[in-house]
N, C-alpha and C positions, 0 to 999 in steps of 0.2 A: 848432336844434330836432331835427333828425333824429339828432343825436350824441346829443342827453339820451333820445332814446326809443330808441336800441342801447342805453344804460344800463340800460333799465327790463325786467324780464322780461316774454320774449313770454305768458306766460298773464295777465299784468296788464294789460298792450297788448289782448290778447284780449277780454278782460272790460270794459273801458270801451268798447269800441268792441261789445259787446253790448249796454250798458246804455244807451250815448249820452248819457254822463255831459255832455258839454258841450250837450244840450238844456236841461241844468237851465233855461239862461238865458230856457225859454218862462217859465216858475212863480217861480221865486228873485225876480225883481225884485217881482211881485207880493203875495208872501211882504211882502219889505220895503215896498211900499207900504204893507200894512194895519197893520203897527208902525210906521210913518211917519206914518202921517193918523193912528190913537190916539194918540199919543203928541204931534201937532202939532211933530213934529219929530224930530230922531234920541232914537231909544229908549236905554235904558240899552247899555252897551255887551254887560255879559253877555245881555239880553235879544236884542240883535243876533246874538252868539255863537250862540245856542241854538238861535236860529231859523231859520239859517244852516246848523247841525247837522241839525236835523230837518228841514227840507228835502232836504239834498243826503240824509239817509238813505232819507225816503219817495221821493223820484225813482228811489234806488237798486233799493228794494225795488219799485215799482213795473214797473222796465222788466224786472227781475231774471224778479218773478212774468210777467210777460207772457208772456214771453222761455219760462220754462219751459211755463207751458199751453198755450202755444200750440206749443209744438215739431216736434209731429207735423204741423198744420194749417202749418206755415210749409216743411217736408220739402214738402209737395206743390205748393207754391204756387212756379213757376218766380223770383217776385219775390224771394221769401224763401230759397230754397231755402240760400243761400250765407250766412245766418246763424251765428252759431259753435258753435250748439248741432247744427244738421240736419247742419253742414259737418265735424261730428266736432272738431269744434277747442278745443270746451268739453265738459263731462259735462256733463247734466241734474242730477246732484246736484248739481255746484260750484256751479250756477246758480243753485239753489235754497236752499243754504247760504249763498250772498250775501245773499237774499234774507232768510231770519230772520233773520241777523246785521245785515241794515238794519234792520227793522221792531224788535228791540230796541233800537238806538241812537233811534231814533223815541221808543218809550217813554219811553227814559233821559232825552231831551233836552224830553219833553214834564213830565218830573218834576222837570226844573229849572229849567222856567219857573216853573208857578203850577198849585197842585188842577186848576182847572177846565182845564187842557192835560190832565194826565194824565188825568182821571176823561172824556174826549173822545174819548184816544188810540183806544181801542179800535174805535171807529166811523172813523177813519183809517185803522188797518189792515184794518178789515171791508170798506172802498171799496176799496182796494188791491188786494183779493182776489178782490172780486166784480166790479170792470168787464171783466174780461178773459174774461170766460163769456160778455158780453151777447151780444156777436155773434152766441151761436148760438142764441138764440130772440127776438131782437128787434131791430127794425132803429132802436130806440130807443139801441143801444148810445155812441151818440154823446154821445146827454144825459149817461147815467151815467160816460162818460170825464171831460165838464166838468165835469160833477159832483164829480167825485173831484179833481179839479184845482181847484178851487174850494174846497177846505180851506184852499189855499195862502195865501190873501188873509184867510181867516176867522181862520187859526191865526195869521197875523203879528197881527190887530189883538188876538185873546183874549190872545197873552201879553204886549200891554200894559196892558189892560182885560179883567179877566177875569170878564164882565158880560154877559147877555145882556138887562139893562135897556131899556124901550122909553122913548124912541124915540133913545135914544143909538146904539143897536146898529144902526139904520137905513142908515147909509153901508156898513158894513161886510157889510153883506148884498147892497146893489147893488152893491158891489166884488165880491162875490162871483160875484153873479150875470152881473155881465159878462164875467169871467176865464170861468166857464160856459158861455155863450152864445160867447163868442172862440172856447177848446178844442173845442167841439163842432160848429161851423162847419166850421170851419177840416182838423176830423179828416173832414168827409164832404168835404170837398174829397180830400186824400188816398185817403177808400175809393174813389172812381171810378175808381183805375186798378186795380181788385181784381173789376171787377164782374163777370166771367164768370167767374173763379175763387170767384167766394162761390156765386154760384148753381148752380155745380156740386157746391159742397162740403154747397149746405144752408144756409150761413150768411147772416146779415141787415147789410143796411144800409140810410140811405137810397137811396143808387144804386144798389142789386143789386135791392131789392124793389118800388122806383116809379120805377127811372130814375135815367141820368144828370143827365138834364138838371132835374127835381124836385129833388133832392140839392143840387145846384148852384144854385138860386134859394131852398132849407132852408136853403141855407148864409147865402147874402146878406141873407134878412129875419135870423138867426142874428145877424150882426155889423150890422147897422143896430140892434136890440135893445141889443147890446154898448155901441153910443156913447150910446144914450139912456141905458142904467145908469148910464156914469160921467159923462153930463151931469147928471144927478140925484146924482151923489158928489159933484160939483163946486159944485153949488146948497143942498148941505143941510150942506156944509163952511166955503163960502163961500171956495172954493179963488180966487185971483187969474187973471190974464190968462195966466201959462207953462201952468196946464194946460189952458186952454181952445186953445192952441196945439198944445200936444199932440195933443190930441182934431183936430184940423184936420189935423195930419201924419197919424196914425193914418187915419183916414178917406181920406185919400188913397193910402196904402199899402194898404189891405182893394179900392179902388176895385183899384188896379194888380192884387193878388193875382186878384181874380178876372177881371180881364180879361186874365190868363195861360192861364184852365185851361177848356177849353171842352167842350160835349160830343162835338166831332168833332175836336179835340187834346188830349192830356192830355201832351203833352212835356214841358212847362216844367212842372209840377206838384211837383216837390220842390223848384223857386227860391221856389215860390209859397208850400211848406209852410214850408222850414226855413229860408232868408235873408230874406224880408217879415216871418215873424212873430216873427224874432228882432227885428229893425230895431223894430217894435211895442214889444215890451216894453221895449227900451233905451228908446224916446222916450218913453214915458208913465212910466219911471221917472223919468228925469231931470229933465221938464216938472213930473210932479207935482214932487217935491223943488225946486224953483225956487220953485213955487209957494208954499211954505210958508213962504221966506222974501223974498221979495218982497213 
């Protein structure tokens, strides 16, 4: 591994490891869940293609735009400081050129699914654009993170069903909304180790404006919310016994997550953020997919 990355040029090395291209794997599997449940099984293959495209594009553009507005606010934040944009390692333009150049391939790849992708897209990249503001007037910024992460699930199931007919479109909404509820938990779990740097800077979260310890019980009702969603994806699909398994590992794993991150330790808090909630979306991919053909 470490021979093929002396191959790769250090500004490409640079850039993914801004973008945290292998987080895709919070979103991507969810992605494929919701062209999984539409479709009641694997989707066509170029619809898999596509959606695969437009994911890894929006993650790109996502951490890309983050990455750039926030540059200055990550300069002063000892946490951030070492970023590759504060740390001189990236320009703010390349960074930002990444980022349109995702958000087109976004486009492209929502134009080769189906109309109602493209005629969508634009409110894709409007989220994109706008969660990474909220921080600095509302300590709501959390919802509008899941929120925006929460395309993920809607856009895999629209580019197999590109329907928002009722009451078909029903699953795919509480997929949504638990991918929603998951990201926005799970990101106040993370703002707590920020909270005397937000409140120096001005900026909102749950933890910086009511507390660690508030933050951190937003989070817990946050993911109990999350399992009643896809217990209700599970009942109105008529999903079999591997995803209700899933849902029990899952549960277990948010149980472990938060009894990592407390309000008078916050050490263990990126095992909590970045190996528990990958582990999550592996299992609830795979369980659902079982599910489907069992």
């Amino acid at each position: 591994m470490d021979a093929i990355r002396q191959r790769i040029p250090r500004s490409i090395v640079i850039l993914s490891e801004n973008i945290k291209f292998e987080h895709t794997i919070f979103a991507l599997p969810f992605a494929y869940l919701g062209s999984l449940l539409a479709a009641d099984g694997f989707p066509p293959l170029g619809v898999f293609f596509w959606v695969t495209v437009a994911m890894a594009a929006a993650r790109t553009a996502a951490m890309s735009l983050n990455r750039y507005i926030d540059r200055h606010i990550d300069a002063r934040n000892p946490r951030t400081a070492r970023r590759p944009i504060p740390a001189g390692q990236l320009s703010a333009s390349s960074v930002l050129i990444t980022a349109l150049v995702s958000m087109l391939i976004l486009v492209i790849a929502a134009y080769m699914l189906n109309p109602l992708c493209l005629l969508l897209s634009p409110i894709a990249v409007a989220a994109l654009v706008f969660y990474s503001y909220t921080k600095r007037f509302t300590p709501l910024c959390h919802v509008a993170l899941g929120l925006t992460d929460a395309i993920a699930p809607a856009g895999g199931w629209l580019a197999v069903r590109p329907s928002f007919a009722w009451p078909e479109v029903l699953p795919m909404l509480l997929l949504a909304l638990a991918v929603a509820l998951w990201i926005g938990g799970f990101d106040m779990l993370y703002a707590c180790q920020d909270v005397d740097f937000d409140r120096r800077e001005g900026l909102h979260s749950m933890p910086a404006d009511y507390g660690v310890r508030f933050g951190l019980n937003t989070a817990r009702a946050f993911h109990i919310g999350m399992l009643a969603a896809l217990i209700g994806v599970g009942g109105l699909l008529q999903l079999s016994w591997p995803f209700y398994l899933g849902l029990a590992i899952t549960a277990g794993l948010l149980a472990w997550e938060h009894s990592l991150v407390k309000p008078d330790d916050l050490s263990k808090i990126n095992m909590a953020f970045f190996n528990i909630n990958g582990y999550i979306a592996i299992v609830l991919f795979v369980t659902t997919l079982a599910s489907l053909y069992i």
